[in-house]
C-alpha positions, 0 to 999 in steps of 0.5 A: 013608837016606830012612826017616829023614825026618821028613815036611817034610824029604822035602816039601823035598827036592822042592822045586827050589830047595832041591835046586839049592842044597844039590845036593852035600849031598844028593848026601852023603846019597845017597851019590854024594857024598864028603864033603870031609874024607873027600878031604882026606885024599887030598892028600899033604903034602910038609913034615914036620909039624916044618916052621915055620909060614911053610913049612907054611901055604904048603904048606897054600895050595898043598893047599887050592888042589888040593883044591878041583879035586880036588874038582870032578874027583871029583864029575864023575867024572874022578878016582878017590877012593883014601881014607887014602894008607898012611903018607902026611901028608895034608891033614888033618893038615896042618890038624891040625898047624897048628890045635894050633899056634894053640892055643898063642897062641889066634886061633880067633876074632877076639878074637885073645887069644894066649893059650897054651891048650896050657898051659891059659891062659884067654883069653876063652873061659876054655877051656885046651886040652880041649874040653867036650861039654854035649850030642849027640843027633839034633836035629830042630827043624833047618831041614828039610834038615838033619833029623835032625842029628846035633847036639853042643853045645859049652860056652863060646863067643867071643860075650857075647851079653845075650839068649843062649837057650843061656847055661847052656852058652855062659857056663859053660866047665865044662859037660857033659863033656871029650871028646878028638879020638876020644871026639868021633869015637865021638859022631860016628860013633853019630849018623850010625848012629842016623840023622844027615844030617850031624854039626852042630857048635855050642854054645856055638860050635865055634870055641874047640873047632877043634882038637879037631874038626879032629883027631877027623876023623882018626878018623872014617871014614863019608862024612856031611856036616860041619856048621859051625853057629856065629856065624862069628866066627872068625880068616882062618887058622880059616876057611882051616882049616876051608874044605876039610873042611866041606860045609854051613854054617850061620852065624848072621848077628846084626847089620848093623852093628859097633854094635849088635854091640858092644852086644849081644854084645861083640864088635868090627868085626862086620859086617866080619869076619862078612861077609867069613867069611860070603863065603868060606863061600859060596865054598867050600861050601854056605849056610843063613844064619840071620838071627834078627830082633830087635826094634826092629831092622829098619833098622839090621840086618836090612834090611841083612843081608838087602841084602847076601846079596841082593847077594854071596850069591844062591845060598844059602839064608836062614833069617830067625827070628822066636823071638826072646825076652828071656833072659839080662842082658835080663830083668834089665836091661831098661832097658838094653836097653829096645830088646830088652826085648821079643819081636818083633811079626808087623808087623816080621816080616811086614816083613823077609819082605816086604823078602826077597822084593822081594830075590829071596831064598830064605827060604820054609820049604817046608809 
């Protein structure tokens, strides 16, 4: 696997503090590792998949609670790894079972619309029951342990962001092509064989498309790292789904405040929300935060995001970014956001590096 690195990504890998942080996705790559969702499916259920909703979601605490010592014990090599029980209702498909159900009065995200996609009702996101593809291919302008990704972009997305870079995807739900959970799969298991270190899904954002993910892991069968590269929006019942079958996540982390939130990309509660997903990732599995800086923006948000890792995620890694550019709404509607009317200057950058370091955070790109 190693000839597929791009140079910074083999400089990275050197680096001490890169291995102690992402030390069992590494261990994916080299395969000494399993993969979570790959385990998943080793913890048998013992409802049928008919059940009601109160009796399978406390079978599925009751499995999600298992997993994480099962986890422990296989990766400590005190519990053999016997993947895909024979006819046996696993993890995994208890996860399934209950995603398709949500589907039905959609919660993916925190909007909480309750529409019935099932029927192909529109909610927020304007997405019915499929899930639509713009793009998939090996993405190599990922952060530098994750390269080459195996990256598929989802259309549509939960957020309105004004400045959004992807808005061509993110506001058109009819974009690229209507993938079901094998065709999502195949495009899965093709760029792990052409190279992928992981399978990064993202948009848009994968949080309207969690049905459709969680089933296409039924059909996938290489041991590769799942990637949950999103804005971390997503309902409690989502992030508990989503907890026991992803390695790595790379959330972005907008705002330090719910104002700014709601004025910029419409969404209410943010911080609080966020934070809280942010924190249960961390628990559960391996973190890159991206923080993209914004201009004027330093006080009310990045300084308090950067406080808050410093505090309540010390481990992870931060990704602090500084392309920011006007797009979208902006460029049309600069008196509006006269405050975002503007690429961010090398002063308000140089200050959110300096504030990182006087924080003791992990923010270096290795060179």
């Amino acid at each position: 696997m190693w000839k597929f690195f791009r140079p910074d990504s083999l400089r990275v890998w050197k680096d001490p503090e890169t291995i102690r942080r992402l030390r069992r996705y590494r261990g994916i790559i080299d395969q000494e590792r399993v993969s979570k969702y790959l385990l998943s499916r080793n913890l048998e259920c013992k409802l049928a998949l008919d059940d009601t909703n109160e009796k399978l979601w406390a079978e599925h605490s009751r499995l999600s609670e298992r997993h994480g010592e099962y986890i422990e014990k296989v990766d400590s090599g005190d519990s053999p790894v016997s993947l895909d029980k024979a006819n046996a209702i696993s993890l995994l498909d208890l996860k399934i079972e209950l995603a398709n159900r949500m589907l039905s009065e959609c919660h993916f995200c925190e909007r909480k619309c309750g529409a019935d996609r099932t029927r192909d009702e529109k909610g927020w996101c304007k997405l019915g029951s499929e899930s639509r593809v713009s793009s998939a291919f090996l993405h190599t302008g990922e952060e530098a342990p994750l390269v080459p990704s195996g990256t598929i972009f989802f259309s549509s997305c939960c957020f309105g962001c004004v400045f959004c870079q992807n808005n061509d995807i993110s506001t058109n739900p009819n974009s690229g092509h209507v993938v079901d959970v094998k065709k999502l799969a195949a495009l899965a298991e093709t760029l792990f064989r052409d190279g992928a270190l992981n399978i990064n899904y993202v948009g848009g954002d994968p949080i309207p498309n969690t049905h459709t993910i969680l089933g296409s892991m039924k059909y996938l069968a290489s041991n590769v790292t799942q990637l949950w590269n999103s804005n971390l929006y997503c309902s409690e019942d989502t992030m508990h789904l989503l907890v026991d079958v992803f390695d790595v996540w790379l959330p972005d982390f907008k705002y330090g405040n719910a104002e700014c939130a709601e004025r910029l990309s419409g969404v209410k509660d943010y911080f609080n929300i966020v934070s809280r997903n942010h924190l249960t990732a961390y628990n559960h599995g391996e973190v890159i935060v991206r923080h993209l800086v914004l201009p004027s923006h330093l006080e009310c948000c990045t300084i308090p995001i950067l406080e808050w890792i410093a505090e309540n995620m010390p481990d992870c890694m931060v990704n602090i970014m500084g392309q920011y550019r006007p797009e979208h709404k902006v460029l049309w509607d600069t008196d509006r956001f006269r405050d975002i009317a503007r690429g961010v200057s090398r002063e308000e950058m140089q200050l959110a590096f300096e504030k990182a370091d006087e924080l003791g955070i992990c923010w270096r790109p290795v060179s």
